[in-house]
Structure formats: structure tokens, C-alpha cells
N, C-alpha and C positions, 0 to 999 in steps of 0.2 A: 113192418120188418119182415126179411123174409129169411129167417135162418135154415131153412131147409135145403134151397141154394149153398150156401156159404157154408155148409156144416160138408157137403159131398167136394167143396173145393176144399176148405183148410181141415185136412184130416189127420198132420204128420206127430208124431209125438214129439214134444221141446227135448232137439238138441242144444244144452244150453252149453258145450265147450263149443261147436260149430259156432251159435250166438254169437259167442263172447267173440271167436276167433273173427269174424265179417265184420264186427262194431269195432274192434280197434282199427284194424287195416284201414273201414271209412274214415275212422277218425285220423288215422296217420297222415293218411294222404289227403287231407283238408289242411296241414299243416302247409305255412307258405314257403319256409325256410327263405326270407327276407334280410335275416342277419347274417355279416360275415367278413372277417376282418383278414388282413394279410399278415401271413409269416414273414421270416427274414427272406424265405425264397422268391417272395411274392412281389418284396419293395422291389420297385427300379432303381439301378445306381448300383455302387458301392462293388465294381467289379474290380478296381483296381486296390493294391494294398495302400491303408492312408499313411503310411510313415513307415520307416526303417524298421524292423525288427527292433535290432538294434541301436545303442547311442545315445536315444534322446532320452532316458530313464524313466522315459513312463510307459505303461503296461503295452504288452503286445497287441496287436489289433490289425485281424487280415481282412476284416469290411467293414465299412461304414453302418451299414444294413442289420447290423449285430442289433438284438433285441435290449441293451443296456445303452444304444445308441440313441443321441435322438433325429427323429427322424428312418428308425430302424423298425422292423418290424415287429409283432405279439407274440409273445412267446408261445403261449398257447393257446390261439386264433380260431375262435369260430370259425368253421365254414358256411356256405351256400351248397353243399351236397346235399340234393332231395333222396334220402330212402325211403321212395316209395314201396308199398308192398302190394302181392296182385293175388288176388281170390279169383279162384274158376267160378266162372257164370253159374252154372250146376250147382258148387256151393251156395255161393248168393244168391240165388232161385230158393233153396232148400232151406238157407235162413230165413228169408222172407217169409216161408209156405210155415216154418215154423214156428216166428213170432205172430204171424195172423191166427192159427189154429189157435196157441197159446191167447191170446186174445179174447178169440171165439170161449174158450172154454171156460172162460174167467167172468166172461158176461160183459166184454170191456171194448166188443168192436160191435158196434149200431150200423143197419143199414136202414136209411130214411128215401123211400122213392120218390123219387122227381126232386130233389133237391136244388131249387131254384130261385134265385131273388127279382124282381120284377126290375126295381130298380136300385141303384146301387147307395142305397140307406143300411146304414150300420142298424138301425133300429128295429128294421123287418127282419135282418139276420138275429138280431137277438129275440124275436118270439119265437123264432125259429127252435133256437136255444132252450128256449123257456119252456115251452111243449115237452120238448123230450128232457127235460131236465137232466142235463148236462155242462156241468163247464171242467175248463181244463181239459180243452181235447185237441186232436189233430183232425182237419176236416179233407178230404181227398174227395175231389172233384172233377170233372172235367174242363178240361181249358179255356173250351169255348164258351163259358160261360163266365165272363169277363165278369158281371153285377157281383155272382159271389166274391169273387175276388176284392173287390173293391171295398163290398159292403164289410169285410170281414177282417181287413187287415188292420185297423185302428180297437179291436177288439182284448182285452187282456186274457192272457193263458189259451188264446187260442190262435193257432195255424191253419192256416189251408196252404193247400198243395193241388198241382194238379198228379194225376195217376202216375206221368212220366216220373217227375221229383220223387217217389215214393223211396224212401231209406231204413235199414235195421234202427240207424239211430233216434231217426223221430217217430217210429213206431212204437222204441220204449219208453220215450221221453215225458209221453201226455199219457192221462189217468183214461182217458177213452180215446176211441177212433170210431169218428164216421166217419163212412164210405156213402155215396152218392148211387144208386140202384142203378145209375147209368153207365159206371164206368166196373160193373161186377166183372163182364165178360177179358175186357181189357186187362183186369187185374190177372182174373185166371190164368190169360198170356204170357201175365210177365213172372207172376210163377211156378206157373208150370214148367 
């Protein structure tokens, strides 16, 4: 482990309203907004009036499209409007630097060098595991290292990611995070 590294990168105190504010916005905007039903404005049809005001003694009625109609529209209709919300990069850099630190301080983010699987056996990743004795973690990797990935994804309570994927959310989600000694540099990158 090399925390002497990773102590001069994640140095920031936990802001934990910033935190919270980065983790919902991801969360929001992972939302699909897939549902969504039409108003009376929304049916086609019903631009003409279907009968006389007057005369025929049944109720007034100037569209067909009328939400007591059938065939008429929801009265109060989900939409398909996405509100998204957007955090400045800066923020999201600063929450990142903040959950790592927080991490770091907790004792709860491991870096293991050379973090690598020969081939891609869920089994070799679990000594892996077993050595450092950890479960329940989020593993961050490098990409081009296709065997972890493979070896690792039939695994319970645990993730891997590569460096790009990294998120506020699944850094609080799992009880530990290893990081891969190879992708230290890259991370520093992303937040700094």
C-alpha cells in the first residue's frame, strides 16, 4: 500500500452539503423520465363542437377531447419533461477529492500495486480478495485490463469500474474502495 502517495493527493476536508448536493444531481439525472401520458391538449381530434349547445338536453360539451370523454385526454398527465440539473466540473472534482480524502481517513480506500488477473477466473480474483481481506468493495481499475473485469463481474458485493466510470455515488455505496496503483496518477487528474 502506498498511502504516502494518496495522503499529498486526497487532503480536502468533507464537505458533506457539496457531497450531498453532486450525489443527488447524479442521481437525478440517471433518472429516464420514460413515463408520460397526454392532456386534453395533447389528444388529436375534437376540434369541432360535438352538438348544439343547445336543444338536445344533455350537458354542454365544446370537445370531444374533454378528460370525462372517452377517448379524451388525463386530467393530470404525467409528462416526459427531463429536469436535468448541472454541477460545475470544479464542484464535481471537489466532491470527488472529498469523498476520496474522507475515505483515506477512515481507513476505507486500499491501494494494491499491480493489480492484475492472468486470466480471466473469478477464482484468482477471489485470493486476490482474500489476502487483503476485504469484501464489499468498489474495485477501480484500468480498462485495458479486460481479465479483471471479467474475472470480477460474477462476484457478490463487489464492482469494478474502470477510472473513467468513477462516481460520488458508488464511492459511497461500498464499505471499501480499491484503487489499482496504476491508475493513482490518472485519478489525480480527474480530481484535481
Amino acid at each position: 500500500m502506498t498511502k504516502i502517495e494518496l495522503s499529498k493527493i486526497f487532503k480536502k476536508q468533507f464537505n458533506e452539503s457539496l457531497v450531498h448536493q453532486v450525489t443527488v444531481d447524479f442521481l437525478s439525472n440517471q433518472r429516464l423520465f420514460t413515463k408520460g401520458l397526454k392532456n386534453r391538449s395533447d389528444v388529436s381530434g375534437g376540434g369541432a363542437k360535438p352538438r348544439p349547445q343547445k336543444g338536445s338536453g344533455r350537458a354542454r360539451a365544446g370537445t370531444s377531447r374533454n378528460p370525462i370523454w372517452r377517448g379524451g385526454g388525463v386530467t393530470f398527465a404525467p409528462t416526459k419533461n427531463k429536469s436535468t440539473k448541472k454541477i460545475n466540473k470544479k464542484m464535481y472534482k471537489n466532491a470527488l477529492n472529498c469523498i476520496l480524502s474522507e475515505l483515506l481517513r477512515k481507513k476505507r480506500l486500499h491501494v494494491v500495486k499491480d493489480l492484475k488477473v492472468d486470466k480471466p477466473k473469478t477464482k484468482l480474483f477471489l485470493k486476490i480478495l482474500k489476502s487483503l481481506k476485504i469484501d464489499n468493495s468498489l474495485v477501480v481499475t484500468d480498462e485495458s485490463k479486460i481479465n479483471n473485469f471479467l474475472a470480477a463481474r460474477n462476484i457478490k458485493d463487489i464492482e469494478i469500474i474502470s477510472v473513467n466510470d468513477i462516481n460520488p455515488f458508488n464511492l459511497m455505496k461500498y464499505d471499501n474502495v480499491i484503487i489499482d496503483s496504476s491508475i493513482v496518477e490518472k485519478l489525480e487528474k480527474i480530481t484535481s
